[in-house]
N, CA and C atoms as an extended XYZ file, in Angstrom:
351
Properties=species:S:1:pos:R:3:atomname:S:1:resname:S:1:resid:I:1 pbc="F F F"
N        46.814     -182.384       17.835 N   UNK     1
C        45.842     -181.382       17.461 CA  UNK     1
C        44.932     -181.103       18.656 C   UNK     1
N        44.672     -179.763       18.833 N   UNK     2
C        44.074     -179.582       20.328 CA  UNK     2
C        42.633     -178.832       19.535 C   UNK     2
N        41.624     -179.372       20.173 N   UNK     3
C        40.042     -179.219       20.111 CA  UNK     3
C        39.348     -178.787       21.519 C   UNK     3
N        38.446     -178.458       21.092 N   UNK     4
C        37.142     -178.169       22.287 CA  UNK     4
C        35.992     -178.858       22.043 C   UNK     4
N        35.800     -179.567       23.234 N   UNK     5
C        34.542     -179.867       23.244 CA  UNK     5
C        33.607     -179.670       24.323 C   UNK     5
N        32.125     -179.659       24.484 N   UNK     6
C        31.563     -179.139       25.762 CA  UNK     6
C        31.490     -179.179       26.536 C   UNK     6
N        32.707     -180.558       27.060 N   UNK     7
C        33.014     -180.376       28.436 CA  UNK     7
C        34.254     -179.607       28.959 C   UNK     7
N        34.908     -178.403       27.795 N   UNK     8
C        35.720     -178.206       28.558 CA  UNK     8
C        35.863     -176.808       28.142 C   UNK     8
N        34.713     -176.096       27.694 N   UNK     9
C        34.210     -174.733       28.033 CA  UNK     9
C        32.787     -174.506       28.727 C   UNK     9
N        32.845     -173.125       29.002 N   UNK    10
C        32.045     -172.665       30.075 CA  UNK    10
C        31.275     -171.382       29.450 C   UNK    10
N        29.310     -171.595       29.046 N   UNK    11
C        29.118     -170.241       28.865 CA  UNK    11
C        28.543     -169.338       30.009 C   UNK    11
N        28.535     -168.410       30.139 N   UNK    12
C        28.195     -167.444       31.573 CA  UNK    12
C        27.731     -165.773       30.757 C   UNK    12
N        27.123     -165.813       31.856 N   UNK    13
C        25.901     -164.594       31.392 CA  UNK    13
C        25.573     -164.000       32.911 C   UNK    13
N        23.852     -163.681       32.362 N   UNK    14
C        23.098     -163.302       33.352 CA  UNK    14
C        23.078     -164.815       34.564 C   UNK    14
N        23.272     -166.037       33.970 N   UNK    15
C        23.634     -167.096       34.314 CA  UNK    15
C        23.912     -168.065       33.495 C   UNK    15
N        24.575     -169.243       34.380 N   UNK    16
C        25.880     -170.051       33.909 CA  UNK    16
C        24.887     -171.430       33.105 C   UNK    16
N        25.172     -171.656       31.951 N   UNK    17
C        24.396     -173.257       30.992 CA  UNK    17
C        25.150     -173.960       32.159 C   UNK    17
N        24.420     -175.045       32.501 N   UNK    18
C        24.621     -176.071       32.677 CA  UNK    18
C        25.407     -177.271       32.292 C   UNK    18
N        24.982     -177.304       31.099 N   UNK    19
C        25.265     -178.578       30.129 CA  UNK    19
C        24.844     -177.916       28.701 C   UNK    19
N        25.884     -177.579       27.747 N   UNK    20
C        25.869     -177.543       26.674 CA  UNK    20
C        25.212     -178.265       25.463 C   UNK    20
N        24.577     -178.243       25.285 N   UNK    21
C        24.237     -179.398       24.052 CA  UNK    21
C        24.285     -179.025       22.449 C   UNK    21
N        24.287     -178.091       22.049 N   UNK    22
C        24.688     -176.974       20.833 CA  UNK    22
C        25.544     -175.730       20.851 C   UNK    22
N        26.333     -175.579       19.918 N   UNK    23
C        27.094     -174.172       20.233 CA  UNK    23
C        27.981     -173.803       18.718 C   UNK    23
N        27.500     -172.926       17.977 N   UNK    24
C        28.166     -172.594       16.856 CA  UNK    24
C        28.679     -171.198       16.978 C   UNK    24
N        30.042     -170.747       16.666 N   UNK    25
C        30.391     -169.520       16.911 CA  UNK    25
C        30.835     -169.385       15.141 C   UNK    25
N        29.964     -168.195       14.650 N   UNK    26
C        30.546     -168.047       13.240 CA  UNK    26
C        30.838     -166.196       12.817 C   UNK    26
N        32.193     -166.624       12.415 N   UNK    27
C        33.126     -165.630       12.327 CA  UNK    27
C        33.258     -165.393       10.983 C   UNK    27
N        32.471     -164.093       10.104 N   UNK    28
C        32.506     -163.747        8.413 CA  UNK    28
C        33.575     -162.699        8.135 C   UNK    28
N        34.202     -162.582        7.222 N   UNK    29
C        34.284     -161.316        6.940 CA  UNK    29
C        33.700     -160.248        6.988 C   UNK    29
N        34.224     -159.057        7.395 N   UNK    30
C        33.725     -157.925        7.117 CA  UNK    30
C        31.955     -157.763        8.142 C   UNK    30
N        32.000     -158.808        8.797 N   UNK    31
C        30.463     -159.089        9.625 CA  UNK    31
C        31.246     -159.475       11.293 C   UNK    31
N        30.243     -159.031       11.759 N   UNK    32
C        30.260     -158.993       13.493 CA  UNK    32
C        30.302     -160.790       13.763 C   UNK    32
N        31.040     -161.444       14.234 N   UNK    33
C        30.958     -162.888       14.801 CA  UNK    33
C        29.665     -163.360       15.679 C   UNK    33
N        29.094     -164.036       15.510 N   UNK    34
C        27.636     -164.355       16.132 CA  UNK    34
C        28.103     -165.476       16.756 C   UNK    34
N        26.924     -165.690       17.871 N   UNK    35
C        27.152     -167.132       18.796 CA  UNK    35
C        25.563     -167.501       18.586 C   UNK    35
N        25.139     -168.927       18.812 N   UNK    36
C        24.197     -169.828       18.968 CA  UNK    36
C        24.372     -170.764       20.123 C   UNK    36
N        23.903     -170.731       20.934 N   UNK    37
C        23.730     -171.964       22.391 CA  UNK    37
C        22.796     -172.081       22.254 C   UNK    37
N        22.892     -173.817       23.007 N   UNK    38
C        21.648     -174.277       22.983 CA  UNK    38
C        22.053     -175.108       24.474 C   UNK    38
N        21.346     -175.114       25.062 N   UNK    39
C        21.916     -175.339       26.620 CA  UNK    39
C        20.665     -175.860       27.663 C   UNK    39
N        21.211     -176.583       28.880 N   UNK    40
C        20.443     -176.282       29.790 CA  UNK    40
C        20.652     -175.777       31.340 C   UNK    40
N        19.790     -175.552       31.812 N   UNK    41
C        19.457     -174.087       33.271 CA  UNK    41
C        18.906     -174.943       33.972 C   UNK    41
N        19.682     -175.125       35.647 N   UNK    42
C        18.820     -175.692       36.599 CA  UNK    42
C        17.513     -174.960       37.233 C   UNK    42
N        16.224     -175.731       37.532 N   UNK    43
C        15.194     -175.101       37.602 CA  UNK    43
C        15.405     -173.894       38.725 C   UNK    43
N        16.458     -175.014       39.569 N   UNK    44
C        16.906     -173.696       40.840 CA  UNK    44
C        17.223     -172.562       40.729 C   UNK    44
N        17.550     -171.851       39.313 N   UNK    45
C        17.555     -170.835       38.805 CA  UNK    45
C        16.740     -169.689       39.288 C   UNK    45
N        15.588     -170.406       38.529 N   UNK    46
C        14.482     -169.610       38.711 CA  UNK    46
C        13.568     -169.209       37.684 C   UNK    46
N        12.720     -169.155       37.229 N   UNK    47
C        11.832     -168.756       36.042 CA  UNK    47
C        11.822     -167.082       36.291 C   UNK    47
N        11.884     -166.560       37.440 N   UNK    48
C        11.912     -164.854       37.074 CA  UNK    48
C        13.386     -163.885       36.730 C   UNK    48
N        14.256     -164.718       36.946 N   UNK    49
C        15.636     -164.731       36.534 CA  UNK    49
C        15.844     -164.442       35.404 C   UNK    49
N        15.587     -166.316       34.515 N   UNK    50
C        15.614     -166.295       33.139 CA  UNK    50
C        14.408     -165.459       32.382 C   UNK    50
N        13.245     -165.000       32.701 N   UNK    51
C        12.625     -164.242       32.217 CA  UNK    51
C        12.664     -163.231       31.573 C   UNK    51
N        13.616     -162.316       32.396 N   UNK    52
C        14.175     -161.300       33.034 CA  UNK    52
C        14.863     -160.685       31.344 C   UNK    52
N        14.339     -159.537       30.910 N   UNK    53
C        14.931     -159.470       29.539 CA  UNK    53
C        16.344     -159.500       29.642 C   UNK    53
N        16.788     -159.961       28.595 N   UNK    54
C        17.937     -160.542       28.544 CA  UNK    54
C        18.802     -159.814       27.474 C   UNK    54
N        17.805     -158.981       26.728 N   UNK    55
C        18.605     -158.127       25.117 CA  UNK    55
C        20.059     -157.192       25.585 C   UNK    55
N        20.944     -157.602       25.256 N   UNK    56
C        22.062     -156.823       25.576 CA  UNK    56
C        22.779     -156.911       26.508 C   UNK    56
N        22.733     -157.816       27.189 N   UNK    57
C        22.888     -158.230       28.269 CA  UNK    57
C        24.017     -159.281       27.844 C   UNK    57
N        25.322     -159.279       28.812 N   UNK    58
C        27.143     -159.735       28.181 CA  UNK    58
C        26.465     -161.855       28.445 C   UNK    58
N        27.165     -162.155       27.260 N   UNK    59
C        27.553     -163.197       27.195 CA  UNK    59
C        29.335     -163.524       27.045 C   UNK    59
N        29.765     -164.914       27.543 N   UNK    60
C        30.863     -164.839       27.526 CA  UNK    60
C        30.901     -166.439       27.415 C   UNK    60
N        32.403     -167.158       26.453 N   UNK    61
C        32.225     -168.704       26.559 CA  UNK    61
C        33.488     -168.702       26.835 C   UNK    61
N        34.341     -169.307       27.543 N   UNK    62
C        35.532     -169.341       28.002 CA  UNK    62
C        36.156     -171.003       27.963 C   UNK    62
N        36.955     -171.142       27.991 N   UNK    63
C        37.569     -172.399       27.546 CA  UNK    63
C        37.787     -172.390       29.166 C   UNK    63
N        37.802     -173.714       29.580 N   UNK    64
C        38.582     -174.424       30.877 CA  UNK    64
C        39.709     -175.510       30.751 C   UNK    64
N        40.473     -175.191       32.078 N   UNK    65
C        41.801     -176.241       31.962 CA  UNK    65
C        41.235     -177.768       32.873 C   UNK    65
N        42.638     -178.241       33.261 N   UNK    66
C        42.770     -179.579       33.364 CA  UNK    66
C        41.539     -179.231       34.709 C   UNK    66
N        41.435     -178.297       35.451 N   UNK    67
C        40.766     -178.638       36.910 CA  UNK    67
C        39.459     -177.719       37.066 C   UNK    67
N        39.192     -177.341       35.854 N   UNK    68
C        38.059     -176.852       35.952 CA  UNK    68
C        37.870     -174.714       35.773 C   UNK    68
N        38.991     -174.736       36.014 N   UNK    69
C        39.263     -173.367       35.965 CA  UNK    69
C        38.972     -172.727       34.495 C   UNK    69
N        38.465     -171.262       34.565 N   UNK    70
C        38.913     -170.622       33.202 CA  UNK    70
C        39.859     -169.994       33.361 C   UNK    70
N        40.257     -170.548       31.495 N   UNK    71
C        41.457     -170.158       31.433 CA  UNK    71
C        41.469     -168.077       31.151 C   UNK    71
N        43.136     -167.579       30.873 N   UNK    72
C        42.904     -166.312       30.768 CA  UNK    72
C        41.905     -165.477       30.006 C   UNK    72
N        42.129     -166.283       28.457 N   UNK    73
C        41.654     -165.560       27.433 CA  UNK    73
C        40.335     -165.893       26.910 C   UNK    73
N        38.791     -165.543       26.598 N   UNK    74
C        37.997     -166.258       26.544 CA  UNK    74
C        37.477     -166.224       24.767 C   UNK    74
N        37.171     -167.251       24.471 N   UNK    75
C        36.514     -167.942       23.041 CA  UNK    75
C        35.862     -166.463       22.437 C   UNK    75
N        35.120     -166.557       23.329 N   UNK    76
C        34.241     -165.401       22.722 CA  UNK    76
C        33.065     -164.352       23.860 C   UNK    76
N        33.195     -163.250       23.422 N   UNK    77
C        32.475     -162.085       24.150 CA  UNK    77
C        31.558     -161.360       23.532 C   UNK    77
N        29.977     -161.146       24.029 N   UNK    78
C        29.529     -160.445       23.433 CA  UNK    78
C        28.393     -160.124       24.039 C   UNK    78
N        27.506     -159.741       23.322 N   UNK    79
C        26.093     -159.147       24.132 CA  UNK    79
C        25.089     -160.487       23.128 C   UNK    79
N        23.544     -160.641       23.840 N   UNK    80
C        22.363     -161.398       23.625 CA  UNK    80
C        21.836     -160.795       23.242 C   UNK    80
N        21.107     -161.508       21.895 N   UNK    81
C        20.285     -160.483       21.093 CA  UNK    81
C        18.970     -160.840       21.128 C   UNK    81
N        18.976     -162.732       21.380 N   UNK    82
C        17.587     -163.119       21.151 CA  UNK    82
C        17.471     -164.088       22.096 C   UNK    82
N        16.657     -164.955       23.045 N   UNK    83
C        16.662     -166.008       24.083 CA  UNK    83
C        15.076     -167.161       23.630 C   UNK    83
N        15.294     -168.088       23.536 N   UNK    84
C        14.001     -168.896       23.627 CA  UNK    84
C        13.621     -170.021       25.055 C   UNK    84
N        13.204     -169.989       25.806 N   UNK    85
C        13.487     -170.799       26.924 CA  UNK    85
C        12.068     -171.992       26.798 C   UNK    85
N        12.327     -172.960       27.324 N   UNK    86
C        11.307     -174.075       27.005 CA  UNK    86
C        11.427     -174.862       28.454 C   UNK    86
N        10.614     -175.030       29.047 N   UNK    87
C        10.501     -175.703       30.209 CA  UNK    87
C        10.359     -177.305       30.438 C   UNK    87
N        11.704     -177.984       30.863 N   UNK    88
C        11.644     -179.644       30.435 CA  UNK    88
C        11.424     -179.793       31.838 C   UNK    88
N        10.052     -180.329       32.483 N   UNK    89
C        10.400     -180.828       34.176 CA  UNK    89
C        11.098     -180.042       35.147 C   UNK    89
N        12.713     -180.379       35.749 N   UNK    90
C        13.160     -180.187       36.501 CA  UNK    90
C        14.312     -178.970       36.179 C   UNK    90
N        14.396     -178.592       34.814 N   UNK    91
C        15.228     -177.341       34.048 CA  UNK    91
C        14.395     -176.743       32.967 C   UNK    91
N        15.491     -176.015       32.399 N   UNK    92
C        14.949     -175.062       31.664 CA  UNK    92
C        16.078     -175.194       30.335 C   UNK    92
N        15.478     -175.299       29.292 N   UNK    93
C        16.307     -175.419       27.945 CA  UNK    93
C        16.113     -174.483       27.548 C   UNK    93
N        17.225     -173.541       27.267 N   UNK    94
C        17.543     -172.531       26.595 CA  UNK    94
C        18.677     -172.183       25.223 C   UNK    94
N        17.739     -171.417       24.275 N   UNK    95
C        18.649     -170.895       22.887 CA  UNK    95
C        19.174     -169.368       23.259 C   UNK    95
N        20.283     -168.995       22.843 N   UNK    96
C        20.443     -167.608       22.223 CA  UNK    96
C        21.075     -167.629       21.470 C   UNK    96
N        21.001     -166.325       21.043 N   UNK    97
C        21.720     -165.675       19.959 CA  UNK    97
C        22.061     -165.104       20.583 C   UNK    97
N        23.348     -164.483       20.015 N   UNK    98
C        24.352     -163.165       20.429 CA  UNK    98
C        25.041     -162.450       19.167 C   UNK    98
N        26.039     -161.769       19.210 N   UNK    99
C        26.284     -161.132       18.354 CA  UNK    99
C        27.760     -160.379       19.683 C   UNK    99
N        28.867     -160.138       18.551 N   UNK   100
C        30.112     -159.577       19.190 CA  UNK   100
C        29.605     -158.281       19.474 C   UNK   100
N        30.272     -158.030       20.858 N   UNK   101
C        30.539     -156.836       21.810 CA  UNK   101
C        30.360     -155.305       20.726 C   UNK   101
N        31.672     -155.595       19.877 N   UNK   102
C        31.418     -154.861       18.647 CA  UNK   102
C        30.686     -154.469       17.999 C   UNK   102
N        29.711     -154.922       17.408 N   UNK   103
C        28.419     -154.698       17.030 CA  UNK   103
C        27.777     -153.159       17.879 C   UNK   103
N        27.992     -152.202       19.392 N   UNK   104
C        27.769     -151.652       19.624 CA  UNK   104
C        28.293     -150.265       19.200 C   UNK   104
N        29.789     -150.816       18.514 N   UNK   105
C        30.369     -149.454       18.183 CA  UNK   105
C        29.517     -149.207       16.652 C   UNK   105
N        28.693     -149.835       15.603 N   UNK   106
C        28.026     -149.511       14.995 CA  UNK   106
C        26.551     -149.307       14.683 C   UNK   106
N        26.248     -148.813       16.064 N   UNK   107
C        24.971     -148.610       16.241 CA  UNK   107
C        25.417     -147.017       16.716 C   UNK   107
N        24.478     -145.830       16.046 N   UNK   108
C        24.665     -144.669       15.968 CA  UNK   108
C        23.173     -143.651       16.291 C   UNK   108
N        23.606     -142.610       17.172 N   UNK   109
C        22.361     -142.028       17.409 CA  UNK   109
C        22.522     -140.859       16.482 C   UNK   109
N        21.675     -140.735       16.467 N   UNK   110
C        21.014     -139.780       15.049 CA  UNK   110
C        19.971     -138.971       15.461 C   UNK   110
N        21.025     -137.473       14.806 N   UNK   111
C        19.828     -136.314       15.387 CA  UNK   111
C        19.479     -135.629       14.194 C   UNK   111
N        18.608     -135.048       14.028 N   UNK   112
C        18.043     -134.195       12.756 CA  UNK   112
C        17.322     -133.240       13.837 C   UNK   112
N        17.739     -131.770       12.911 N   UNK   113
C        17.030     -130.477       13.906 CA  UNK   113
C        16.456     -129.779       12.117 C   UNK   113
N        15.148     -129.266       12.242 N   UNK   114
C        15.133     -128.701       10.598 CA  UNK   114
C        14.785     -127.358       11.602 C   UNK   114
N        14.536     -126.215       10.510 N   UNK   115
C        14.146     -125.186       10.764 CA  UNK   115
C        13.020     -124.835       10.267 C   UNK   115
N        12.422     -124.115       10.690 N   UNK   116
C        10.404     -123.969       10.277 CA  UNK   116
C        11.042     -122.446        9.547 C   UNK   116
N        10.839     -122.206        8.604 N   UNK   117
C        10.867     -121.634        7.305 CA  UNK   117
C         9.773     -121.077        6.528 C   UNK   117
């Protein structure tokens, strides 16, 4: 039986977690698949980096092989909807939320024109 565990995927963004420490990907019917990380960011980062709004902005978690590589196809793709960052010392612990790529094809602009009558 073949599993994943956090050492042998990779999430990447605006920048790369560190070290995983939470990660739920939940997939409903008839509903857009959401992601949850909970992670940490070397300080070398930067605090104006991670600051840096983050809404919509591609997330991606990709599985890795025996040497570190990602592999072709990745876990999951999508855009950030929400970020919490908390400052431990020498990193930065970070949450998001996301929500599938998808989710954009049902967001709709909407025009209304009336006529003065």
């Amino acid at each position: 039986m073949e599993y994943l565990s956090a050492h042998n995927i990779r999430v990447t963004g605006r920048f790369t977690i560190q070290t995983i420490r939470d990660i739920k990907i939940t997939i409903k019917t008839n509903e857009h698949p959401t992601i949850y990380v909970k992670g940490i960011i070397p300080a070398s980062v930067g605090m104006e980096q991670i600051k840096e709004k983050c809404f919509k902005e591609p997330i991606r978690v990709v599985e890795l092989d025996e040497d570190g590589n990602e592999k072709e196809y990745g876990i999951f793709e999508g855009i950030i909807l929400d970020t919490k960052i908390k400052e431990e010392g020498n990193f930065y612990e970070i949450e998001i939320n996301g929500i599938s790529a998808s989710y954009l094809f049902d967001i709709e602009k909407k025009k209304k024109s009336f006529q003065n009558v």
